[in-house]
TINU-581674 format. One record per atom (N, C-alpha, C): residue number from 1; atom name; x, y, z. Coordinates in steps of 0.001 Angstrom, whole numbers, plus 524288, in hexadecimal, padded with zeros to 5 digits. Last residue first. Example, Ala and Ser with C-alpha at 12.3 -4.5 7.8 and 13.67 -1.06 7.14 Angstrom:
<sites>
+-----+------+-------+-------+-------+
: pos : site :     u :     v :     w :
+-----+------+-------+-------+-------+
:   2 :    N : 83232 : 7F736 : 81BA8 :
:   2 :   CA : 83566 : 7FBDC : 81BE4 :
:   2 :    C : 83264 : 8001E : 81EBE :
:   1 :    N : 83386 : 7E9C6 : 81E78 :
:   1 :   CA : 8300C : 7EE6C : 81E78 :
:   1 :    C : 83390 : 7F31C : 81E78 :
+-----+------+-------+-------+-------+
</sites>
This chain:
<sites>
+-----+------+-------+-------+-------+
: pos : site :     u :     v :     w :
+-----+------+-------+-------+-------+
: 160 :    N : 77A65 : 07CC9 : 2CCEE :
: 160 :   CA : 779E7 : 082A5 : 2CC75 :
: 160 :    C : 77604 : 082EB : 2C97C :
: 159 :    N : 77B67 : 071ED : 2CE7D :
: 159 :   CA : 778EA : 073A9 : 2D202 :
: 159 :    C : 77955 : 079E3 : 2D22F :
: 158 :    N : 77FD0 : 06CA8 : 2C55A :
: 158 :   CA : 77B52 : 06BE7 : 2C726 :
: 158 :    C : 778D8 : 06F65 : 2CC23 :
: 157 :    N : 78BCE : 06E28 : 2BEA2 :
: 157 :   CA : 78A1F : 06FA2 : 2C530 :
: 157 :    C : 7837D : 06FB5 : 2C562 :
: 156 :    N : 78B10 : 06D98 : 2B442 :
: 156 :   CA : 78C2D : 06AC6 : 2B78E :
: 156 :    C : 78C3F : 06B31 : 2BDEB :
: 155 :    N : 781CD : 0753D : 2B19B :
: 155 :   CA : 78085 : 07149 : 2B11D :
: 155 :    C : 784BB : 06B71 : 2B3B9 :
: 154 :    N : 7884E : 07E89 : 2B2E5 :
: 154 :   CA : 784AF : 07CA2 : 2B729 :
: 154 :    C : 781AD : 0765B : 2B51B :
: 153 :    N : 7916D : 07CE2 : 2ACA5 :
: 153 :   CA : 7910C : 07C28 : 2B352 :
: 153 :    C : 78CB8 : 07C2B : 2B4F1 :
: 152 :    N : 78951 : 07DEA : 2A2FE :
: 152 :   CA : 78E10 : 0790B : 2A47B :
: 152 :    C : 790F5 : 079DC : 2AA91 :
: 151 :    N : 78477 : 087C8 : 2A08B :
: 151 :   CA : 783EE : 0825C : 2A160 :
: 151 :    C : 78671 : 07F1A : 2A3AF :
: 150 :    N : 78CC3 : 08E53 : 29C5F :
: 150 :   CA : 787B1 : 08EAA : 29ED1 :
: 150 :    C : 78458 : 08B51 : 2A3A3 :
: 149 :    N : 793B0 : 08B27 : 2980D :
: 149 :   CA : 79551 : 08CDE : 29BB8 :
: 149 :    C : 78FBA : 08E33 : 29F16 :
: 148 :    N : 78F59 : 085D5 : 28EA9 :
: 148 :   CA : 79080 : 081AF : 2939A :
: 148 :    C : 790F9 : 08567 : 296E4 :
: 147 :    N : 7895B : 08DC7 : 28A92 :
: 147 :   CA : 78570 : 089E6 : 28DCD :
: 147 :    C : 788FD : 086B8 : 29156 :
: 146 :    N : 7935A : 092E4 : 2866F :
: 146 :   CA : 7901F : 095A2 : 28B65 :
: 146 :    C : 78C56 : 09235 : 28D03 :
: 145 :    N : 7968F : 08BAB : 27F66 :
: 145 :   CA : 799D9 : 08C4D : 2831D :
: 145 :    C : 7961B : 08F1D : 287EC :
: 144 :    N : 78ED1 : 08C31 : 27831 :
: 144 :   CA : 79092 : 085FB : 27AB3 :
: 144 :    C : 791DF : 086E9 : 280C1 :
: 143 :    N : 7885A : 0990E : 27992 :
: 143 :   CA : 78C8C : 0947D : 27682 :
: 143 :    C : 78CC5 : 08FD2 : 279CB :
: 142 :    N : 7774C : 0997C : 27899 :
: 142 :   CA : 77D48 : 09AF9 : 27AF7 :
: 142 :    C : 7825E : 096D8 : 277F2 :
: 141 :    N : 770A8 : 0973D : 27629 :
: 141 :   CA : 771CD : 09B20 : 2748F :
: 141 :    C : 77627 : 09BE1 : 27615 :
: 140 :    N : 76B6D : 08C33 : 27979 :
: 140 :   CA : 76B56 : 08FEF : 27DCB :
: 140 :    C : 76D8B : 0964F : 27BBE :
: 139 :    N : 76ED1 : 08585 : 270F1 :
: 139 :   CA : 7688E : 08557 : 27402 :
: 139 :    C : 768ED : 08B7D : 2760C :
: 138 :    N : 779E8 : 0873B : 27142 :
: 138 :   CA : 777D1 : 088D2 : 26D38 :
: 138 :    C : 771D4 : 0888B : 26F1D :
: 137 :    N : 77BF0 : 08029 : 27B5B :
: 137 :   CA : 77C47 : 0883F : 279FE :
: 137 :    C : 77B83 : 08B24 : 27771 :
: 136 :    N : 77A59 : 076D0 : 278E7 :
: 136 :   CA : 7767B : 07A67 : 27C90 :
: 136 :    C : 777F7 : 080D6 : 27C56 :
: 135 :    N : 781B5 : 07613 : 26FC2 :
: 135 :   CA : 77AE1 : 07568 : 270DF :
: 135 :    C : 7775D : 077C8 : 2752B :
: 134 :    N : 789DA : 076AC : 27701 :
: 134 :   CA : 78A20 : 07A54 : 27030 :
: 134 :    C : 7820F : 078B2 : 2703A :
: 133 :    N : 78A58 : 06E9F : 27E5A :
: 133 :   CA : 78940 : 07438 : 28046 :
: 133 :    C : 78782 : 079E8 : 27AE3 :
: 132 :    N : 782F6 : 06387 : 27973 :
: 132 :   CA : 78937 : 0668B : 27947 :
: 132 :    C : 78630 : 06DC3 : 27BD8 :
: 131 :    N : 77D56 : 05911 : 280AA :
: 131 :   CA : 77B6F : 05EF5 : 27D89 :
: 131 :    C : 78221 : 06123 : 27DB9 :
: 130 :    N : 77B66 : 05240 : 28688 :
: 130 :   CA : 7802F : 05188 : 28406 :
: 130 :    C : 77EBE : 056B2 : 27F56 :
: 129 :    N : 772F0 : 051E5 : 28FB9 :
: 129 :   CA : 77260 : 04F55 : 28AE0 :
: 129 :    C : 776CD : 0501E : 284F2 :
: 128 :    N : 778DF : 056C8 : 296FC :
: 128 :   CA : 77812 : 05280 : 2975C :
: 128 :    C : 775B7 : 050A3 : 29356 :
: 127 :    N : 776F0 : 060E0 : 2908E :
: 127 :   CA : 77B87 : 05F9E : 29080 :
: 127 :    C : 77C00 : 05ACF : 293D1 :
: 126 :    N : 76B0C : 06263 : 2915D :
: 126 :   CA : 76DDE : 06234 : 28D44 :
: 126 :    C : 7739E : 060EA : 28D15 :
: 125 :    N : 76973 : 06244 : 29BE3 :
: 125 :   CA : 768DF : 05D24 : 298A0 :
: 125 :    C : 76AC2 : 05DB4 : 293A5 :
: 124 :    N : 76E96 : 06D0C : 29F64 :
: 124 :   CA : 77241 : 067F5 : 29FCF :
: 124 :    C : 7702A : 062EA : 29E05 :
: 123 :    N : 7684C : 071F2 : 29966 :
: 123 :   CA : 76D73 : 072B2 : 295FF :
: 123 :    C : 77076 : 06E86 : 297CF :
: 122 :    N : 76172 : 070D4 : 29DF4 :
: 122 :   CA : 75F5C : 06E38 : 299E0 :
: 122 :    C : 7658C : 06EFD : 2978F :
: 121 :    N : 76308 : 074B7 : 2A91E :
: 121 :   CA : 760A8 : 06F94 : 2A8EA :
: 121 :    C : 762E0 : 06FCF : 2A1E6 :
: 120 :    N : 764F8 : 07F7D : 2A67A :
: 120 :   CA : 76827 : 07B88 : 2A67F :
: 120 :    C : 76972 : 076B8 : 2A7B1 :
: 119 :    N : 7599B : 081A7 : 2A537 :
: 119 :   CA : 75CD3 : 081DA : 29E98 :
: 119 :    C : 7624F : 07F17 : 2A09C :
: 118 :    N : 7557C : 08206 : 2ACCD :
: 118 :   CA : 75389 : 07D97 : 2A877 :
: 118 :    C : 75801 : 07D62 : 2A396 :
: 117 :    N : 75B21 : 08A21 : 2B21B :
: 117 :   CA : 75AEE : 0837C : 2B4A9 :
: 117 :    C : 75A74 : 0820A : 2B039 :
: 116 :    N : 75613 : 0921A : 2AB08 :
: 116 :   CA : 75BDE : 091B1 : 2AC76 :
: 116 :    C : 75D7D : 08B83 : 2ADA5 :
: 115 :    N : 74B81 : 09295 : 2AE6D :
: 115 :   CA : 74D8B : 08FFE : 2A7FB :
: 115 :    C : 753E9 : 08E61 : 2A98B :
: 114 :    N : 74B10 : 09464 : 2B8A8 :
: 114 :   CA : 74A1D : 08FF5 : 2B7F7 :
: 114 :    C : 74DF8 : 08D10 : 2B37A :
: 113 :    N : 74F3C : 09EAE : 2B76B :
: 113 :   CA : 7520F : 09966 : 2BC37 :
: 113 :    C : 75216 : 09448 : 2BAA3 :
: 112 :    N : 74714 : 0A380 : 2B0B2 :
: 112 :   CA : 74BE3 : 0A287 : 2B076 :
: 112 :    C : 74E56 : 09DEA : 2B30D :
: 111 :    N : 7417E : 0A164 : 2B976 :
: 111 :   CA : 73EF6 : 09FA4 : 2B2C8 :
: 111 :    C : 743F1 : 09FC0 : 2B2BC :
: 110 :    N : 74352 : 0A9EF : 2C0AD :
: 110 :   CA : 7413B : 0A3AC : 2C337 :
: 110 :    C : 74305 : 09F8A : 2BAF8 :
: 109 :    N : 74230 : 0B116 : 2BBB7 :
: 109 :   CA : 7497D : 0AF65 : 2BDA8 :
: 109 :    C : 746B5 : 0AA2C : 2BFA3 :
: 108 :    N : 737E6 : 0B2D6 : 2B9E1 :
: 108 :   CA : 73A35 : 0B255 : 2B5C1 :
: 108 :    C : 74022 : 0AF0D : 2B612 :
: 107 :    N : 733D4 : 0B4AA : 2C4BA :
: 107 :   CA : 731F1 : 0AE2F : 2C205 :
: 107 :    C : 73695 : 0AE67 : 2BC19 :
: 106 :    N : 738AC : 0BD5E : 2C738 :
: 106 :   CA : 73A03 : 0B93E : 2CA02 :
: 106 :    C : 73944 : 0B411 : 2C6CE :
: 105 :    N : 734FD : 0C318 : 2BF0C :
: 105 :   CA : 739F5 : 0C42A : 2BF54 :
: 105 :    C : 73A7A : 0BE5F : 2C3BF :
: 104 :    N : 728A4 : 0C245 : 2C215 :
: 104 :   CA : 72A3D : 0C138 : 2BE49 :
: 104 :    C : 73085 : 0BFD6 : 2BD96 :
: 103 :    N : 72B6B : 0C7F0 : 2CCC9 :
: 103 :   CA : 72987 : 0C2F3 : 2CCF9 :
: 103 :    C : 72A6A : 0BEE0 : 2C8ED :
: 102 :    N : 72C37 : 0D18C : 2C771 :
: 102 :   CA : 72FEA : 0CF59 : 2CB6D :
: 102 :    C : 73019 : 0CB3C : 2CBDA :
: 101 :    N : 721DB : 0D3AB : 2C38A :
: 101 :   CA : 72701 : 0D2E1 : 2C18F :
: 101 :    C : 72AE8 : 0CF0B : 2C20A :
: 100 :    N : 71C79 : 0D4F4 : 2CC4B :
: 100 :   CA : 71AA1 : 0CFDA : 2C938 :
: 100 :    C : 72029 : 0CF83 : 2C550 :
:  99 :    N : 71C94 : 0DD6C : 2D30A :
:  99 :   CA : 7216B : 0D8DC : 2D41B :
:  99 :    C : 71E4D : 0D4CC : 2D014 :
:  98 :    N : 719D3 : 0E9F2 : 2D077 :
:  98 :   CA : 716C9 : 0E4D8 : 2CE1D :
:  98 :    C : 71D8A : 0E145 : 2D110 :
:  97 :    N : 71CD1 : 0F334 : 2D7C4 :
:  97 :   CA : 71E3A : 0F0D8 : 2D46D :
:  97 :    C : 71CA6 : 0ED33 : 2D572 :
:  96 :    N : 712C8 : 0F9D8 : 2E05B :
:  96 :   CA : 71714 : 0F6A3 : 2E02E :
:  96 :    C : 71960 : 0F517 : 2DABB :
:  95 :    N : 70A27 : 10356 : 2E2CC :
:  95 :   CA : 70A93 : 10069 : 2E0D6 :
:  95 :    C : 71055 : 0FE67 : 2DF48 :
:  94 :    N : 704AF : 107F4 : 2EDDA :
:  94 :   CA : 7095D : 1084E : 2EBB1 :
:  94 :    C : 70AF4 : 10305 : 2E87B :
:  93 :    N : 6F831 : 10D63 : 2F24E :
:  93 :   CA : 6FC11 : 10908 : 2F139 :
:  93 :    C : 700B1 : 10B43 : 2ECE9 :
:  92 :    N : 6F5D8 : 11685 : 2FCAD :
:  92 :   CA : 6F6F4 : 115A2 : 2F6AA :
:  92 :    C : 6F93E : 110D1 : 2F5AD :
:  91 :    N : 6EEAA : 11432 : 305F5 :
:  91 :   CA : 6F430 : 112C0 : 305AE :
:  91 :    C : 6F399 : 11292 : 2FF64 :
:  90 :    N : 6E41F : 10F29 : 30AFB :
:  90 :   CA : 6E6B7 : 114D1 : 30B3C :
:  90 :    C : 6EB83 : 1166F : 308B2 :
:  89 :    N : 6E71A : 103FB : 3099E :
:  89 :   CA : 6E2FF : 10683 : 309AC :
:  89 :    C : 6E1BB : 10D44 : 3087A :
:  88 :    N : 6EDB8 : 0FF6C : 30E18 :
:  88 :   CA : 6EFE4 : 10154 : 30A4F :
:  88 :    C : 6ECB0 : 1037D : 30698 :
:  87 :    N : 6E729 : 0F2FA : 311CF :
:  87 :   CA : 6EB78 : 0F5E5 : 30FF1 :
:  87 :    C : 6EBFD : 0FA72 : 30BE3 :
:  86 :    N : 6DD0D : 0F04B : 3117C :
:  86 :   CA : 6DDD7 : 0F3C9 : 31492 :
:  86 :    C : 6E3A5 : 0F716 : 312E1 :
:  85 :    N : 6DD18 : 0E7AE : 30AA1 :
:  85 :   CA : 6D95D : 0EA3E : 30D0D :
:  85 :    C : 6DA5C : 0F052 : 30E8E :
:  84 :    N : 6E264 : 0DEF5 : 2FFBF :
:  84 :   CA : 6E292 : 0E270 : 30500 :
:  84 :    C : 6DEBF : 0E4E8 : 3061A :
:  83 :    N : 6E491 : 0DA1B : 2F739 :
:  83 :   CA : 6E079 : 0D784 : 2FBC3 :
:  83 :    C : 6E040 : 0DC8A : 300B2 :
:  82 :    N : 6E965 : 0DE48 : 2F0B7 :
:  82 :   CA : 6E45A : 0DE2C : 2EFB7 :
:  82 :    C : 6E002 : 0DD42 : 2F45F :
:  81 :    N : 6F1FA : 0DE11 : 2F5DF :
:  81 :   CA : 6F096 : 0E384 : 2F390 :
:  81 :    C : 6EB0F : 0E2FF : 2F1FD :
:  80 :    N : 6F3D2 : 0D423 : 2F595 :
:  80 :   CA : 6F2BB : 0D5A6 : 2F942 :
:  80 :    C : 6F1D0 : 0DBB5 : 2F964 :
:  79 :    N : 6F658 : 0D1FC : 2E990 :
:  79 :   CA : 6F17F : 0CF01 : 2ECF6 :
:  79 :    C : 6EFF8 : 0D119 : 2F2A3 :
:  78 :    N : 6FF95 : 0D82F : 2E90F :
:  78 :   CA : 6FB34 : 0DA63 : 2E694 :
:  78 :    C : 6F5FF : 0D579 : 2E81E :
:  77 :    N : 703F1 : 0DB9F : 2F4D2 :
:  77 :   CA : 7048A : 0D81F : 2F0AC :
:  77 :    C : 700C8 : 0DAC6 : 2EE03 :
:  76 :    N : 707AF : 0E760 : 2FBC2 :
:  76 :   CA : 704E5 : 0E2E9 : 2FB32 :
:  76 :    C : 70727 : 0DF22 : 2F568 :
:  75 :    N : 70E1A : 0EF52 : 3061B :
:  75 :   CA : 70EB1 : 0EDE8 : 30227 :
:  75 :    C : 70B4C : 0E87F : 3014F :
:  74 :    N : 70DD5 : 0F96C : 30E85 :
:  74 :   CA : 70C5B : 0F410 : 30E23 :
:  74 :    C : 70ADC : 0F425 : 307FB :
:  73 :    N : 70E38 : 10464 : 3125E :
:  73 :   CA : 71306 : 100B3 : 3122B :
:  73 :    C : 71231 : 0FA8A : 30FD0 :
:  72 :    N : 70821 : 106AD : 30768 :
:  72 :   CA : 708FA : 10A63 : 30AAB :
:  72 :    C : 70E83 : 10570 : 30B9F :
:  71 :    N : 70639 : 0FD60 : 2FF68 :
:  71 :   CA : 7028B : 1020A : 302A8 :
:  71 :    C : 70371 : 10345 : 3056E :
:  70 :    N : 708AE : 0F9C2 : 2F2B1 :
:  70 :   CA : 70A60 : 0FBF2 : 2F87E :
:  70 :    C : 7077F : 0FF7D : 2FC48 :
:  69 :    N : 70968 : 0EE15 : 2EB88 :
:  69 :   CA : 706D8 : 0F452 : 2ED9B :
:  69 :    C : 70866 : 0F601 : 2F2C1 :
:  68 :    N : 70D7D : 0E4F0 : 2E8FE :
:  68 :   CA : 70E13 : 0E7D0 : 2E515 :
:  68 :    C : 70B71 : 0EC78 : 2E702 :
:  67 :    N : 717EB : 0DCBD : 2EE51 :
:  67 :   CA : 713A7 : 0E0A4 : 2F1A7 :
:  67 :    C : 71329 : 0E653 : 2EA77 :
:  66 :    N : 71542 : 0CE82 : 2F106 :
:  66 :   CA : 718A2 : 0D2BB : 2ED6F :
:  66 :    C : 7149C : 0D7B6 : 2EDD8 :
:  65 :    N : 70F21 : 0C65F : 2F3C9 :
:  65 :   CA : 713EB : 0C97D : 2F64B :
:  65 :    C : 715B5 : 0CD12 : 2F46B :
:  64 :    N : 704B8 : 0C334 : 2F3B7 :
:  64 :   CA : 7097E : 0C179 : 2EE60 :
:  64 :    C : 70DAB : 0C2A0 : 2F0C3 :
:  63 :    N : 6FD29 : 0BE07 : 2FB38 :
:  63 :   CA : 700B8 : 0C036 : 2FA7E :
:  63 :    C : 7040A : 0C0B2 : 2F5F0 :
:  62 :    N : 6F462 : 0B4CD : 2FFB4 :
:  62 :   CA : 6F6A1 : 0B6EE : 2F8EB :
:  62 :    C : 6F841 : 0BAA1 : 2F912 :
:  61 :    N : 6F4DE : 0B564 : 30A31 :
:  61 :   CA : 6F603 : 0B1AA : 307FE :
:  61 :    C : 6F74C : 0B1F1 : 3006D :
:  60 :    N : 6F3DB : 0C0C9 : 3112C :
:  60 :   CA : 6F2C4 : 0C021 : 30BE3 :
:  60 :    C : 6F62E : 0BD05 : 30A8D :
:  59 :    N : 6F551 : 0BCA3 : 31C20 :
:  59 :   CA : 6F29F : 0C014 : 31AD8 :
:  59 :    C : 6F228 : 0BFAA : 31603 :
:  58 :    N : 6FB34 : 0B387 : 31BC2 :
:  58 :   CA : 6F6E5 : 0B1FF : 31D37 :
:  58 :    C : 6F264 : 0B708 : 31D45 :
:  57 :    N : 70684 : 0B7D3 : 3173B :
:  57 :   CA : 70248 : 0B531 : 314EF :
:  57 :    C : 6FD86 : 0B50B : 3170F :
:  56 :    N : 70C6E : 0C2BF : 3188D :
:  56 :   CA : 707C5 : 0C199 : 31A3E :
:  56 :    C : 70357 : 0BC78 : 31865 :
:  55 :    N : 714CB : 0C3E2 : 3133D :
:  55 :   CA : 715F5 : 0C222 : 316DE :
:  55 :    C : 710DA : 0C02B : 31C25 :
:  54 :    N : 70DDA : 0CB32 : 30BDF :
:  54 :   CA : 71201 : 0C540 : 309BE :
:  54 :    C : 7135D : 0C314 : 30EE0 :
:  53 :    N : 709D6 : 0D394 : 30C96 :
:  53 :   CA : 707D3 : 0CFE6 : 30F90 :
:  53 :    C : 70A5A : 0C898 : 30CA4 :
:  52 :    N : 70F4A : 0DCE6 : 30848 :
:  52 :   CA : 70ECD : 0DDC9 : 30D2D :
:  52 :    C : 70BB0 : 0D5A4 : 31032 :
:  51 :    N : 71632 : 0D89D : 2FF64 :
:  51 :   CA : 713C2 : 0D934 : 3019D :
:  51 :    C : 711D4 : 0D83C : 3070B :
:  50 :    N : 72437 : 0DD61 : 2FC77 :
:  50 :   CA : 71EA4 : 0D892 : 2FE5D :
:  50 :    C : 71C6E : 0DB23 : 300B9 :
:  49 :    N : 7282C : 0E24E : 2F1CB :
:  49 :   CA : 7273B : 0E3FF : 2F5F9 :
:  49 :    C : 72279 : 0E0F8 : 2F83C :
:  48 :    N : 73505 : 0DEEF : 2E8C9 :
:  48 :   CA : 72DEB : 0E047 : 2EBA0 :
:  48 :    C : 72D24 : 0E01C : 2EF86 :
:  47 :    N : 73E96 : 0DC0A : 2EB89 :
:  47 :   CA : 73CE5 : 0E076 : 2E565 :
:  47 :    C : 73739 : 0E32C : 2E6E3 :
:  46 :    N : 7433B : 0D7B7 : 2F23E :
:  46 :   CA : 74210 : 0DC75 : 2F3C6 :
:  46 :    C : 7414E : 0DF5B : 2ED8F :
:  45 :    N : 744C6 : 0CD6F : 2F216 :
:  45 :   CA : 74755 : 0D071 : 2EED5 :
:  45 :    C : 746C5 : 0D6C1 : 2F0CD :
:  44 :    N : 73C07 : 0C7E7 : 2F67C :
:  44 :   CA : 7418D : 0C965 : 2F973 :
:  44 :    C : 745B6 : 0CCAC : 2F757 :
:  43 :    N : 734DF : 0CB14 : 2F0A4 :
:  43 :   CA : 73415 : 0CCAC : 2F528 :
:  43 :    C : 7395F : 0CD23 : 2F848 :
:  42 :    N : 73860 : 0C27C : 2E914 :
:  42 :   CA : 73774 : 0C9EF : 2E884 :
:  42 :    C : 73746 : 0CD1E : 2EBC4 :
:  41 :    N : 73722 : 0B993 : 2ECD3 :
:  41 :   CA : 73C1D : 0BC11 : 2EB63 :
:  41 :    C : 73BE1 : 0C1C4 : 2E8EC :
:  40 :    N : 72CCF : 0B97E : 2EF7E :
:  40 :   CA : 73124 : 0B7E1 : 2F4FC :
:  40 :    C : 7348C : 0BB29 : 2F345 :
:  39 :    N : 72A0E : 0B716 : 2E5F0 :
:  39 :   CA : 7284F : 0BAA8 : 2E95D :
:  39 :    C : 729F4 : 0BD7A : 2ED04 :
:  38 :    N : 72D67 : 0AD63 : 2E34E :
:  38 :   CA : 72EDF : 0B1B0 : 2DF8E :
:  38 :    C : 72CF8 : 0B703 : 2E3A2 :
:  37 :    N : 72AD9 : 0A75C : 2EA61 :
:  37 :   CA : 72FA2 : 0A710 : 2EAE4 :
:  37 :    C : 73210 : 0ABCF : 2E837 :
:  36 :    N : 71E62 : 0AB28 : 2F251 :
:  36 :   CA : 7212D : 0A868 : 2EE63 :
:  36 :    C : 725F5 : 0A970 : 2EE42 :
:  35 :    N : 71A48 : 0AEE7 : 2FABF :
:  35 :   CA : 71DC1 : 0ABEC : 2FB80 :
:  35 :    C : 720E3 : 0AB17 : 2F7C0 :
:  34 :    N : 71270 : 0B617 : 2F5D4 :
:  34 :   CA : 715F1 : 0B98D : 2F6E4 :
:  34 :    C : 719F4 : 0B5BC : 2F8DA :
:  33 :    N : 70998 : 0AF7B : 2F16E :
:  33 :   CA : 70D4A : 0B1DF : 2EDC0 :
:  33 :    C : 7133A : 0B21F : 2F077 :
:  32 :    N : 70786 : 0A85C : 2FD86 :
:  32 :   CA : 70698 : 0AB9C : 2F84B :
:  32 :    C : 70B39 : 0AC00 : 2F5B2 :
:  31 :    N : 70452 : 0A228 : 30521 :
:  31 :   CA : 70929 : 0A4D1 : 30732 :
:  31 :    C : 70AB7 : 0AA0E : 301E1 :
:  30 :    N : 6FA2F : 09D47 : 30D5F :
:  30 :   CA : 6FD1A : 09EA3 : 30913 :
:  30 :    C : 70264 : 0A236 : 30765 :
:  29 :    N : 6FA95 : 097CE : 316F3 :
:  29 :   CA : 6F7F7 : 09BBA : 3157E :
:  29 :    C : 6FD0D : 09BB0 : 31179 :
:  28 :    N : 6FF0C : 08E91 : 31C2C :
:  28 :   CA : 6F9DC : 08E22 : 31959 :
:  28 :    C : 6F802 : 092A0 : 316AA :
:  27 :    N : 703CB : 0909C : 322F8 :
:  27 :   CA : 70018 : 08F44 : 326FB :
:  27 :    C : 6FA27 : 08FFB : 322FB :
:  26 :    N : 70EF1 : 08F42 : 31F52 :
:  26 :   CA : 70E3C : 08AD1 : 32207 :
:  26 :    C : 70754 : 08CC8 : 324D5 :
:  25 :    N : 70B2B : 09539 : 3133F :
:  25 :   CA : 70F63 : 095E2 : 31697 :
:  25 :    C : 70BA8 : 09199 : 31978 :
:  24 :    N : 70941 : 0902D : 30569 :
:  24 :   CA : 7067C : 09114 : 30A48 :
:  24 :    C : 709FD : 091BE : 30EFA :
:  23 :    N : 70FBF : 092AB : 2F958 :
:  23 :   CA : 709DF : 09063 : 2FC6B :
:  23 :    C : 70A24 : 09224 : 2FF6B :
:  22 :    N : 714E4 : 0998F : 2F252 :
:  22 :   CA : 71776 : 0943E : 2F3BA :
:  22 :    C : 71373 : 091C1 : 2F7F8 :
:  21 :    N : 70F11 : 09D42 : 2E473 :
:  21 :   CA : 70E6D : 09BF8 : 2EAAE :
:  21 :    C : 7116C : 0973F : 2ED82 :
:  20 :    N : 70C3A : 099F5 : 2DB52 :
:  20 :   CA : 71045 : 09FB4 : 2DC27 :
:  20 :    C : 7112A : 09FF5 : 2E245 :
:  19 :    N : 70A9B : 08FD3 : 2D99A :
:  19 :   CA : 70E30 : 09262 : 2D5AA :
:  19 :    C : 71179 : 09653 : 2D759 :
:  18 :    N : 702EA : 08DCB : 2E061 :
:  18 :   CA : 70721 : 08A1A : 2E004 :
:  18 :    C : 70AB2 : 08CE4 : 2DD9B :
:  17 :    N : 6F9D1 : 09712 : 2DDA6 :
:  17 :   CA : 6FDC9 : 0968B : 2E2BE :
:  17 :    C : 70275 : 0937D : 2E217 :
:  16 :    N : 6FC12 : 09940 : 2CEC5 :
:  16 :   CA : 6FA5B : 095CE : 2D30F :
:  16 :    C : 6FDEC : 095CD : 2D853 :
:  15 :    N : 6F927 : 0A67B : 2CB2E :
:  15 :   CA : 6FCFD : 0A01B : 2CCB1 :
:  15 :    C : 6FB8F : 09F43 : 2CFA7 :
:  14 :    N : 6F936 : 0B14E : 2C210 :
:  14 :   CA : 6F69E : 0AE36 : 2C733 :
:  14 :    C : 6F8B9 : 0A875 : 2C850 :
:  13 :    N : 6FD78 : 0BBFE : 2C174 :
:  13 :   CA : 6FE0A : 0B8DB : 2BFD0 :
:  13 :    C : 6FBFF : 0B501 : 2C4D0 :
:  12 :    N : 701BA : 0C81B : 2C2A4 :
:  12 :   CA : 6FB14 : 0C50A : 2C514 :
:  12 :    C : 6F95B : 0C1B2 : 2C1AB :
:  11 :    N : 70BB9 : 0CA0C : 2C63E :
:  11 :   CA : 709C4 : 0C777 : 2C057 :
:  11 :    C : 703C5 : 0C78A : 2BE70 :
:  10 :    N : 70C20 : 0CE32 : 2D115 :
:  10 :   CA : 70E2F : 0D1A8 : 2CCB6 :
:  10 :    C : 70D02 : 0CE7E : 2C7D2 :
:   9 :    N : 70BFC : 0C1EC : 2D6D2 :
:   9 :   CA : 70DC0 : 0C6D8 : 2D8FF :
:   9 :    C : 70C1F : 0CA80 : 2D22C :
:   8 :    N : 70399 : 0B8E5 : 2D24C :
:   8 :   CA : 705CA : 0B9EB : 2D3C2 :
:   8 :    C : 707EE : 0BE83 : 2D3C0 :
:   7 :    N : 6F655 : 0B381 : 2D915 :
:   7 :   CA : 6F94D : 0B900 : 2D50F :
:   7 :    C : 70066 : 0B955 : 2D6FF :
:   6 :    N : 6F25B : 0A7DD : 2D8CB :
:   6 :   CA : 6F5D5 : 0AE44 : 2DCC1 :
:   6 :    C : 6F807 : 0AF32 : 2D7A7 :
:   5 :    N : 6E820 : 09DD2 : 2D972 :
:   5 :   CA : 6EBE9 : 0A28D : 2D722 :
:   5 :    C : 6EE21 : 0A7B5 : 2DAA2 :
:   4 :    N : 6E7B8 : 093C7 : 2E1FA :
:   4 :   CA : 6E47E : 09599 : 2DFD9 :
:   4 :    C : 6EA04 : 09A79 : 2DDD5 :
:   3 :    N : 6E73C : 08803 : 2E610 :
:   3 :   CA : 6EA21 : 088D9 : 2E081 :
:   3 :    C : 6E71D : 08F26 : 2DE47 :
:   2 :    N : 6EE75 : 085CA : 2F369 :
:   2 :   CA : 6EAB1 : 0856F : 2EF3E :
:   2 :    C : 6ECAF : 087CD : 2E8A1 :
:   1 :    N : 6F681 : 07BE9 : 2F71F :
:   1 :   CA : 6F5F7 : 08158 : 2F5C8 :
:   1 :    C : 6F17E : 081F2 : 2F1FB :
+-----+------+-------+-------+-------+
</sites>
């Protein structure tokens, strides 16, 4: 994959393809923004409105997907709002709610997910390293009693 920058949706924050891009559908043409996983899940949410050419890679390979203007029935990205020609020409545009938010709201419950995992990674080395529960609940702000109830099934069931 090459290494060159995409804007991403609503931040115009710039990243590397590897970062915001899952790469290339099977015939090589790029597959953009609008594949990504955070992208995918707005779109299915029905909060935003895709763009008219997300399902179009080999027409506009940098797609973001997320449709921030509207011209008449056809809705664009803001890379493909730029690139256009002909569209929507005659046609007042109709400007969309920014989805850079949205996006934000996704990477933030992502951040969360994560810390969540890490913190009961570290509460179960702390209690494989013979830590009393009165220590880790005092760390955490909370009593003895609410870190074990917290804690203490999922750290014995491994797989929640």
């Amino acid at each position: 994959m090459s290494e060159r920058s995409t804007a991403v949706p609503g931040n115009g924050a710039f990243v590397k393809d590897s970062e915001a891009l899952e790469g290339r559908d099977g015939d090589g043409v790029s597959t953009g923004a609008a594949r990504s996983p955070d992208v995918k899940a707005l779109l299915t949410s029905g909060s935003v409105t895709p763009c008219y050419y997300t399902e179009r890679p080999r027409d506009r390979p940098c797609c973001e997907g997320l449709g921030v203007v509207r011209y008449g029935p056809i809705t664009l990205c803001r890379d493909c709002d730029r690139r256009r020609s002909a569209v929507g020409k005659a046609t007042t545009p109709v400007r969309l709610p920014d989805p850079g938010p949205l996006l934000e709201v996704l990477a933030a419950r992502a951040a969360c997910r994560r810390a969540e995992l890490a913190l009961r990674e570290a509460v179960g080395a702390a209690r494989r390293a013979r830590q009393p529960w009165s220590a880790i609940g005092a760390i955490l702000g909370i009593t003895r009693q609410a870190a074990q109830q917290r804690f203490d099934e999922a750290l014995a069931d491994p797989s929640s």
